[in-house]
N, C-alpha and C positions, 0 to 999 in steps of 0.2 A: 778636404777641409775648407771652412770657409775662407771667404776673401778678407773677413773682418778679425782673422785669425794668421799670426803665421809660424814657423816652428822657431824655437829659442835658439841663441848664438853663445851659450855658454861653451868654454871652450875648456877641456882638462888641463890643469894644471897641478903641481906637488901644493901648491898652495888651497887649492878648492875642496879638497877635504877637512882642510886644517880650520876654515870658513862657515863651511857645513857645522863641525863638530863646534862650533863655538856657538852657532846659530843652537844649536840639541842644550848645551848647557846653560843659554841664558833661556831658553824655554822649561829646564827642568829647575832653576835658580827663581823664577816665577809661580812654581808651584805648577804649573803645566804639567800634565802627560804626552809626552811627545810620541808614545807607542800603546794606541785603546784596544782594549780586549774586543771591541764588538763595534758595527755600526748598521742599527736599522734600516736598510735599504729600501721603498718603495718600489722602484725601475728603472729599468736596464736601461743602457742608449739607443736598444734598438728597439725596446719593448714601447719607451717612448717615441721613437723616429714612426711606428707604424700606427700610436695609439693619435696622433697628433699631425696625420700625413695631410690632413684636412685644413689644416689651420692657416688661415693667411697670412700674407707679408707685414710685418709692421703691426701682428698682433698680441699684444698683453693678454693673459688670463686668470682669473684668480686660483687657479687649480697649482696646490701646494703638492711639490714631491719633493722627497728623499732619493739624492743618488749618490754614487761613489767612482771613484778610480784613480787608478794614477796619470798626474799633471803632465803631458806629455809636449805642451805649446801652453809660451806664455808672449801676450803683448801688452805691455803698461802705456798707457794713451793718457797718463796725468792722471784726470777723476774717474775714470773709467778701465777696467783691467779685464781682458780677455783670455781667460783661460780653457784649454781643452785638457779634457781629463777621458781619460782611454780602461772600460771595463772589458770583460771577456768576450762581449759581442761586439762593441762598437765605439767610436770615438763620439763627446756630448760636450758643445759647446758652453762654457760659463760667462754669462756677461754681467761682472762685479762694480758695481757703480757704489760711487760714495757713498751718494746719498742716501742707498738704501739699507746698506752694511753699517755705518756709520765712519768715523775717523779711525779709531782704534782696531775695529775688525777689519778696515779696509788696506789697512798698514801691512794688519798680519796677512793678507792676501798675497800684496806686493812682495811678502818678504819671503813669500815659497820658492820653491827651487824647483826644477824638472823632477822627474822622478818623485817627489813626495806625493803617497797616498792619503784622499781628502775625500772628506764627505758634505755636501752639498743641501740646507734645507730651502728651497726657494720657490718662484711662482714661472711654470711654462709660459716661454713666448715664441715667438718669430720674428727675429730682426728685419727690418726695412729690404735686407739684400738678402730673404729666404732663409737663413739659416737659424734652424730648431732651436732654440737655447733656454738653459735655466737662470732666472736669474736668483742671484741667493740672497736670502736675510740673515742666514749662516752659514759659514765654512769653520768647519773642522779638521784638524790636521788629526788625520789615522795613523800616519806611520813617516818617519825623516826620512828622506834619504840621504847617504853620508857619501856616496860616490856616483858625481855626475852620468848622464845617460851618454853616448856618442853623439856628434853634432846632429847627423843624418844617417840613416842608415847605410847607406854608401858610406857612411863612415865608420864600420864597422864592416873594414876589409880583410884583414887579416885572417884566412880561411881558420887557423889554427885557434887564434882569439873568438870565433865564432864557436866553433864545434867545443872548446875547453870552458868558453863562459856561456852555455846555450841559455842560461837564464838570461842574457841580455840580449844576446841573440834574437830570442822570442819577444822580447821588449819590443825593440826597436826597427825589425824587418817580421813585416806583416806574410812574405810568401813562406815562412819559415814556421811561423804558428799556421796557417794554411795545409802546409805536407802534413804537420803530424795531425790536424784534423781529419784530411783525407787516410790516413792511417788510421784512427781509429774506425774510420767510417768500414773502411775496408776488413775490418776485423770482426766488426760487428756484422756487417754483411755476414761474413762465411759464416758466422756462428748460427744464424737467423737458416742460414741454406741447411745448415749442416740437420737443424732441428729437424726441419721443413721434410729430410731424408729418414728419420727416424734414429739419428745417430744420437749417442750417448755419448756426450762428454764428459772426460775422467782425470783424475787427476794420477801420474804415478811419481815412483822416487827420482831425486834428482843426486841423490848419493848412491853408486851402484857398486856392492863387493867386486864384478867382473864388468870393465871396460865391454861393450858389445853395442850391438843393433847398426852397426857403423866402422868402415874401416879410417882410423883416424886417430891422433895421437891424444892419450888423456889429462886431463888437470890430476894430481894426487892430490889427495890431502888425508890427515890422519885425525881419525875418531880416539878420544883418551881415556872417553869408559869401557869401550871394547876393545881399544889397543887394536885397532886393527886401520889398514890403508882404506881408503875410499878413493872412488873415481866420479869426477863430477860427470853428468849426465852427459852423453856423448850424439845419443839416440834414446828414445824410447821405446823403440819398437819392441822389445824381447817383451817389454812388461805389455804393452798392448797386446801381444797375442797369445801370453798367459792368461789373460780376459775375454780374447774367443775360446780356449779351452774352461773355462770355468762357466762360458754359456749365454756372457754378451753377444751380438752377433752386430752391432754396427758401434764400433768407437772409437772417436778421438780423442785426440787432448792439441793444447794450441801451447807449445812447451816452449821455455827457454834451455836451450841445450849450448853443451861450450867444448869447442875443441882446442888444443895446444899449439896453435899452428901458424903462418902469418897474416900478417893485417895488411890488407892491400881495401881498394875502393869495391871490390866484391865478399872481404871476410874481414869477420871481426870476431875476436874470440868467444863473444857470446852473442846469441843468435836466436830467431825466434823460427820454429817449424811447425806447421798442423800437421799431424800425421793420423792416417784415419785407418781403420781396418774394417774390411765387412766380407762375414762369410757365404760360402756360399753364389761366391762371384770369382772372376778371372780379371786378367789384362785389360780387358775389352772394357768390364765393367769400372775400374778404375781410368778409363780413358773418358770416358762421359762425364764419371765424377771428378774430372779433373778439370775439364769445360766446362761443368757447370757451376763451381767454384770459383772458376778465373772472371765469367763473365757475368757472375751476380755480384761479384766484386767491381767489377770497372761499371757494371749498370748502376749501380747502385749508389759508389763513391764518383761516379764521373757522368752519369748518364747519357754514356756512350758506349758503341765496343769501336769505333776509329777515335784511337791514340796517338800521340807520338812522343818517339820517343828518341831524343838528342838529333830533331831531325828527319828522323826517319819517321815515314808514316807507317801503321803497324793496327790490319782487321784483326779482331779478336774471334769474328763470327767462324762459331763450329759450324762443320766438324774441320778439326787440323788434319791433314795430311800426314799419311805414318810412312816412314823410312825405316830400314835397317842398318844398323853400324858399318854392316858390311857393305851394302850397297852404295850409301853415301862416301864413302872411304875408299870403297875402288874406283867410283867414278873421279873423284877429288886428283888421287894418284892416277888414273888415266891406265890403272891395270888391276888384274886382278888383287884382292888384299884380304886373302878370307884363311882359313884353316888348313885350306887345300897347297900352299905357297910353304915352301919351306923355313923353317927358322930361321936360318943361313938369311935368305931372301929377306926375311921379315925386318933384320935387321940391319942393310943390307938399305932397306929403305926407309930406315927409324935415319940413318949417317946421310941419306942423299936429304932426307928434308930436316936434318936438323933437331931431331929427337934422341935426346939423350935414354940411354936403354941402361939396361942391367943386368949383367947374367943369370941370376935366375931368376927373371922374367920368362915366363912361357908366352906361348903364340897369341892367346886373347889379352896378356898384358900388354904385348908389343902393339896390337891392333887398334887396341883402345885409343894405346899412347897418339899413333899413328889418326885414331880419327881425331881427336881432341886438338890435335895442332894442323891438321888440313880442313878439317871439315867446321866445326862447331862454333867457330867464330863467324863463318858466312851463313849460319840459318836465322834470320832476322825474323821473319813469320814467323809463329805459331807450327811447332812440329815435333812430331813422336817419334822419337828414333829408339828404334824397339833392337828386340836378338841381342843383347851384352853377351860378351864374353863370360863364362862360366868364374874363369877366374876373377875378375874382377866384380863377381854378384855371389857370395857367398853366402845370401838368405832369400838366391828367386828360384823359382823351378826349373827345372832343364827342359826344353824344350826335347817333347819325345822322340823325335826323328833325326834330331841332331844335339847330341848330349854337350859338346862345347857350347852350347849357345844358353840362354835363359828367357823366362818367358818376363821379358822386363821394356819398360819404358824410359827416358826419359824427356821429358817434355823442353826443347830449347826457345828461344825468344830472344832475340837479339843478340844471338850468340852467347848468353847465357844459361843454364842449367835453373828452371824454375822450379819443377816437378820432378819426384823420380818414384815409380811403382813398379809391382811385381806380383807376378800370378806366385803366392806366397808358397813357402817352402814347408808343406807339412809330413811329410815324410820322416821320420825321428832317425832311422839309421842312415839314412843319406845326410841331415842334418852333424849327425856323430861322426859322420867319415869329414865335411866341410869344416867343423870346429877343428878337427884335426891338423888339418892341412893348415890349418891357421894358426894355430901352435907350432907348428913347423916353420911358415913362414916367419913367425914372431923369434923362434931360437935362429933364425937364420939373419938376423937382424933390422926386419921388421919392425919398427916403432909403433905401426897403425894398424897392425894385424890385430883381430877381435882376440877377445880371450875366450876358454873353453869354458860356458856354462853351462854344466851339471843340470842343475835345479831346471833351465829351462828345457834339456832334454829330457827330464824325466816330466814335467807337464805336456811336452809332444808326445812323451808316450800314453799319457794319458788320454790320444786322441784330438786332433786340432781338425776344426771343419777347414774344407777347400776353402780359399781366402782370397781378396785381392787385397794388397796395402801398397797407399799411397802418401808421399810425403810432399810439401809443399813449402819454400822458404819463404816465410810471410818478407822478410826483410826486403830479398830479391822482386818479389811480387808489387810491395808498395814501391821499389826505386821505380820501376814498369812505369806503374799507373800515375807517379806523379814526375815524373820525368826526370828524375834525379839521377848526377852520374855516379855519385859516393855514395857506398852503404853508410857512410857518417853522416848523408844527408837527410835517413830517414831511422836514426837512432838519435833519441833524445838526448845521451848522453855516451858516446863512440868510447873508446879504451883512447887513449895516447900516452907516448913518454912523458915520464914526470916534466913538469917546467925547470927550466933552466935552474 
């Protein structure tokens, strides 16, 4: 900001609403509209800052624009008022002189408040100390503001008051409007890759008769013309790959999907995922397309692939390094921890480190458990830790040589879970026997066991080409890339408890 500018000192009080609002009624008691339907804009603050980068110090111009924004710094200097007013690209200095406004418009200048939206008709200059500015021959009030902005943004500490009021949030702290930029950037990216790959993007249901595509506990809610339960979308996948049996053969969707579960700084009950399917491919092929996603993302939003992140520095350059559950997890434990180890054993060392277990958990739920609390929180790099436990991958292929294991990924990064794929499950009677067991699981008290769906075994039987699918947590991806340590940091609007 300029030197000829500085930020306002209004300070909240119960009173400074009551001030505002009197200010709104002797403006609409004057015949005034204090909220305009429209205002014809010319240019932007940066459309001007580039069209006028030429223009000297101390220079007047007869070139009339039209600008707008809200009044974010105000300084009254007697016959002269310096206001900045802040649109969606950039901040544009206004320098309000008497003489040019007259007494009456000059008043109403003085009598603005931070936060009110104004539009500006005047003549481009450059003040003596550099800085761009317009001066006006009119100001127009667009819109009041009825409750003061925060002093500074450091004043706007309260992490809860940020994430519950993000419209001011955004106001007033610029690296906050900045993530969710880089957030769409980054969305846009994969979609631009995704094209680029031949993939189709589709939209499916986000009401689904049977909970599935996901082990995980569901939202209910109840439809009143069909009387019937519904589950909000937990996963897409079942309906993506009733779309390779029907003859698409590359498709995504970029879903919001919601699970019942809790809210910590890596989950929020709704959630954005790209889940992609393409036939005709394995494991392998879904590991490429998983790198080539992550890093047309950070090229693209960051034009980089060296990151960091809380700290940590972190290459993106493929290819990542692929590990096994199992490998990574007997070295972690310092012995063996595979299929071959006893139940007894398994559990045995679920009680030496601290993992709480379940009786009937079998050997690859124990194993999981076991790498997820030694292992997954120390893979900071970029890395594919492939071979899941059968049990706990109820829609990936079995690995032919060793039927406990599957032919599955998932991709970690900072000891989080980014990515997770699977050389997919198109077998229809192996598929019949895994819903089974999931029902099993589910009467055994299972909350987040899939449900059995019919309809989509009988489209497996209709034939489903070899497949890889990969799924991808956009949320998780953007906290990555823009360094954020809360998933409320890169959700425009987080879930929280009601206010006091």
């Amino acid at each position: 900001m300029s030197d000829e500018s500085t930020h306002g000192t209004e300070r909240p009080s119960e009173d400074v609403f009551a001030i505002r609002k009197a200010k709104l009624d002797a403006l609409r008691e004057r015949g005034e509209q204090p909220y305009k339907d429209r205002y014809d804009r010319t240019h932007t603050a940066t459309s001007l800052q580039e069209q006028y980068a030429a223009l000297d110090d101390g220079t007047e111009t007869e070139d009339v624009v039209h600008v707008a924004g809200r009044v974010v710094a105000k300084r009254d200097q007697g016959k002269i008022v310096f206001l900045v007013i802040r649109d969606d690209s950039t901040d544009l200095q206004l320098f309000c002189r008497v003489n040019v406004l007259g007494e009456e418009a000059f008043e109403a200048v003085r009598d603005l408040d931070l936060g009110d939206w104004i539009g500006a008709r005047g003549l481009v200059l450059r003040t003596r100390r550099g800085e761009l500015s317009v001066s006006p021959v009119e100001v127009s009030l667009l819109s009041k503001s009825l409750r003061p902005l925060p002093e500074k943004f450091h004043g706007l500490s309260d992490t809860e008051t940020r994430y519950r009021q993000r419209y001011v949030d955004l106001i007033v702290n610029a690296d906050v409007k900045r993530t969710f930029e880089t957030r769409f950037k980054i969305v846009a990216a994969i979609r631009r890759f995704m094209e680029s790959r031949q993939f189709v993007e589709v939209e499916t249901p986000m009401l689904h008769p049977i909970p599935g595509g996901a082990t995980a506990r569901p939202f209910v809610t109840h439809h009143n013309a069909l009387d019937m339960e519904f589950y909000l979308r937990i996963a897409p996948e079942l309906y993506l790959k009733r779309l390779l049996v029907g003859g698409f053969e590359r498709v995504y969707e970029i879903n919001r999907s919601f699970r019942n579960e809790g809210i910590s700084v890596r989950h929020n009950p709704e959630f954005t995922m790209l889940e992609a399917y393409q036939a005709f491919t394995n494991l392998d092929g879904m590991m490429e397309l998983t790198e080539g996603i992550v890093t047309a993302a950070a090229s693209e939003a960051l034009g980089t692939l060296q990151i960091t992140y809380q700290g940590a520095e972190i290459d993106l350059t493929p290819p990542w390094p692929r590990r096994t559950m199992i490998e990574l997890t007997s070295e972690a434990a310092d012995e063996d921890v595979s299929f071959a180890v006893t139940d007894a054993h398994l559990r045995h060392l679920c009680d030496h480190h601290g993992v709480p277990h379940d009786p009937s958990w079998g050997k690859g739920k124990l194993i999981t458990e076991l790498f997820e609390k030694l292992v997954e929180g120390t893979l900071v790099q970029p890395t594919f830790v492939t071979e899941y436990p059968l049990e706990t991958s109820p829609l990936a292929r079995k690995k032919p040589d060793e039927p406990e294991l599957t032919e599955r990924f998932e991709l970690i990064i900072t000891g989080r879970e980014i990515a997770n794929a699977f050389s997919e499950l198109v077998d229809p009677v192996d598929q019949r026997e895994r819903f089974a067991a999931q029902m099993a699981a589910k009467a055994g008290g299972d909350d987040e066991a899939m449900g059995y769906d019919e309809d989509y075994l009988r489209a497996m039987e209709y034939g489903m080409p070899p497949a890889g699918g990969m799924g991808i947590g956009i949320d998780r991806l953007v906290m990555l890339l823009t360094d954020s340590a809360s998933i409320r940091d890169v959700l425009l609007f987080p879930h929280l408890r009601p206010e006091a």
